[in-house]
N, C-alpha and C positions, 0 to 999 in steps of 0.2 A: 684767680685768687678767690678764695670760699669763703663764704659775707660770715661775716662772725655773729654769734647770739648776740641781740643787743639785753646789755643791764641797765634795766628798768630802777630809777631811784629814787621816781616822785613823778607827779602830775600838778597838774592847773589848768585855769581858767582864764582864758581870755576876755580882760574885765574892757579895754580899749582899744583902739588902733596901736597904743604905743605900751599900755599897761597890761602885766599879766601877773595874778597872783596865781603861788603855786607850791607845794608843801614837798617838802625834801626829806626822805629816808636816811639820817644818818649813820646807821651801822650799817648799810650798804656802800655808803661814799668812803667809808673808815678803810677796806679793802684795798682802799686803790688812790691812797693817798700818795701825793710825790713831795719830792722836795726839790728847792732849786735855789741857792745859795741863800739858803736858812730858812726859806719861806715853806709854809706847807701848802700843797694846793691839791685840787684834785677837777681833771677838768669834765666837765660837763657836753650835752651837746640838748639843744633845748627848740622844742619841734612843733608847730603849729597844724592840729590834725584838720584832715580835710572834713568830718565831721564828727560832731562829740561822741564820748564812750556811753553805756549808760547809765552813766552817774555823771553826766555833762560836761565832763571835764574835755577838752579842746587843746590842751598843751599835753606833750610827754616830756619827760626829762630823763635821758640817759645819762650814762658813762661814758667820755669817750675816749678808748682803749689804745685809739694809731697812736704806730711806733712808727716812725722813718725807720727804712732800710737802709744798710749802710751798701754805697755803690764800692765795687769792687775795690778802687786804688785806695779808698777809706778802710776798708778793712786790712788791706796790705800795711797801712801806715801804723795801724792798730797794733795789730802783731810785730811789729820791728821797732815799736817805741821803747828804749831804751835809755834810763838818766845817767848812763855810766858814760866817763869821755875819752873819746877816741885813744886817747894818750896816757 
C-alpha cells in the first residue's frame, strides 16, 4: 500500500507532559469535513515531533484521511441491497 501525502493543518507546542497548545488552519480542515448523523466533524491525527521545527514548534497536526476497506462479502452485500419485497 503507498503512504499517502500527509495534510499538514496546523502546528504546536508542547507546553506540558499533558498540555499542548496548538493553532489550526481552518480552510484546510473545511476540505474534508464529514458528517455523521447530523454532526460535522473532521478527524485529525496529532503527533509529538521527536524534535522541534525551526520555529520550535514540537506538535504537527494532520488530516486523517483512512477509509476502511470494504472486505469482500461487504461489498457483495452492498451491491445486492435491495428495498423491494420478495413478493
Amino acid at each position: 500500500m503507498a503512504k499517502e501525502k500527509k495534510i499538514y493543518c496546523g502546528s504546536g507546542k508542547q507546553q506540558t507532559n499533558k498540555w499542548f497548545k496548538a493553532t489550526i488552519k481552518p480552510k484546510v480542515l473545511m476540505e474534508y469535513l464529514q458528517e455523521y448523523k447530523g454532526a460535522e466533524f473532521v478527524k485529525i491525527n496529532i503527533n509529538l515531533l521527536d524534535k522541534p521545527d525551526q520555529y520550535g514548534k514540537d506538535v504537527e497536526i494532520t488530516v486523517d484521511t483512512w477509509k476502511p476497506t470494504l472486505k469482500e462479502d461487504q461489498v457483495d452485500m452492498a451491491d445486492t441491497k435491495n428495498d423491494d419485497l420478495p413478493f
